[in-house]
N, C-alpha and C positions, 0 to 999 in steps of 0.2 A: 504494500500500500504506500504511494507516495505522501510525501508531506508536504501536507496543504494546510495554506495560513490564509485563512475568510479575512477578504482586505472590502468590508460594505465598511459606510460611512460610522458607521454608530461599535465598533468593534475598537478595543485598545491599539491592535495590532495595528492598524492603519492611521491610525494618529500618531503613534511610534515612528512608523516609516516616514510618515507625511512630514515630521518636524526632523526628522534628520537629511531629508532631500534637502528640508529648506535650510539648514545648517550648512550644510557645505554645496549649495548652490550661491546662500547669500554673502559667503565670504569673499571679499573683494583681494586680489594681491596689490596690497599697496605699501608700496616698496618705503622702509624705513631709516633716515637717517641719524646716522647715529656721530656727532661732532670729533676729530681731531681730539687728542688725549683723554675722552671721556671714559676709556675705561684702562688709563695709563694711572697704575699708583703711583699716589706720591708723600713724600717723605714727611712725615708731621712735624707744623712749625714749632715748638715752643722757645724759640728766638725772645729775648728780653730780658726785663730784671724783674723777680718776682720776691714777691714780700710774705710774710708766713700769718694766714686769718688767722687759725685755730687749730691746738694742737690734741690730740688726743691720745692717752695713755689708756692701752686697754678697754678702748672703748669709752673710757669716763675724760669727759673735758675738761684739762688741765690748764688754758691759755691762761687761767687770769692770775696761776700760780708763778708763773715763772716768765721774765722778760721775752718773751719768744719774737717779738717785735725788732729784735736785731737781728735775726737771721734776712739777709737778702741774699742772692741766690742770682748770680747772670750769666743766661745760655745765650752761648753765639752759635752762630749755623753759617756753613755757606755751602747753602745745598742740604749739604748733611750736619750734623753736631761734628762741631769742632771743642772749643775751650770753653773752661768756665770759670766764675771767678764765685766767693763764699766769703761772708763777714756772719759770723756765727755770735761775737762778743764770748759768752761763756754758756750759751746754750746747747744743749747736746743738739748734735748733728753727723751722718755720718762718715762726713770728711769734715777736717778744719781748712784744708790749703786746699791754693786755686791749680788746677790741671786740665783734663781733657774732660768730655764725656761722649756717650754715647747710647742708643736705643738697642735691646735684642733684635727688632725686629724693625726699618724706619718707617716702614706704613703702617704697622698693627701693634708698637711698644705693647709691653706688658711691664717690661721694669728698667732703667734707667741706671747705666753704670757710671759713677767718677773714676777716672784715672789718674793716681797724685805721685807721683815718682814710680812708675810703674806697678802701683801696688791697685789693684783696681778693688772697688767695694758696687756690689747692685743692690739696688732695690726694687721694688714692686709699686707700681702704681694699683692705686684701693680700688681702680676706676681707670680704664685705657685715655688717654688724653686725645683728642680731636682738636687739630689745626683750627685755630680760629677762636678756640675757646681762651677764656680769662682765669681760669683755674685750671688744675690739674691736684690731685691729692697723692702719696707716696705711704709706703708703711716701711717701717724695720724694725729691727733691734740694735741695740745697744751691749753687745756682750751677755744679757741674760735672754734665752729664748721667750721666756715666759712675758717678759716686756716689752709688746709690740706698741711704737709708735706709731701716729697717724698724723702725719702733714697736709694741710692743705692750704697751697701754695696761691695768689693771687698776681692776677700781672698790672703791675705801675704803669 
């Protein structure tokens, strides 16, 4: 017995077939452009001098304990991250001297290396940084694991 599908007006079957003719009947090819570097990565700015909003120890907000207001922080790029410079006064940070830095990865950072006499230290951004943005936030430690810091950095 062959297989036969009742295609009358009032049957599922023919409303099935009838909106799938008109599905790839009604699609038009219209051809789409797509602009010069649109889909060319590119290297995330954080170019500037950033100043430190608010720091967090563990989770719990410590800025109003401790001057954290003299950390300034300036990333130069050309292209890529090249130098950097750091005025810490006596707050913990963790580099004190100005060297190099750079990104793991310079389209998609995750964490943020200084290089200071070839001794390199990384850290982790809380939050991946996007070109263009005025913040960016960072976490470490300081010698004890248990002690995770939280920076979040502001651009002047």
């Amino acid at each position: 017995m062959p297989f036969f599908v009742p295609l009358f007006p009032g049957s599922k079957s023919f409303w099935i077939i009838l909106l799938l003719c008109a599905l790839v009947f009604a699609c038009e090819d219209e051809s789409i452009t797509i602009p010069d570097g649109a889909l060319q990565e590119h290297t995330v700015d954080l170019e500037g001098t950033w100043k430190v909003k608010q720091v967090l120890l563990n989770k719990q907000d410590i800025t109003s304990i401790f001057d954290f207001e003299q950390i300034e922080l300036r990333l130069e790029m050309d292209q890529l991250p090249t130098n950097f410079t750091i005025e810490t006064g006596s707050a913990p940070f963790p580099v004190i001297k100005n060297g190099r830095w750079e990104f793991n990865d310079p389209s998609y950072p995750t964490s943020i290396s200084f290089d200071v006499d070839n001794t390199k230290r990384s850290v982790d951004f809380s939050t991946p940084p996007i070109s263009g943005d005025d913040s960016f936030k960072i976490s470490f430690s300081l010698g004890c694991p248990d002690n995770v810091y939280t920076y979040h950095f502001e651009k002047q």
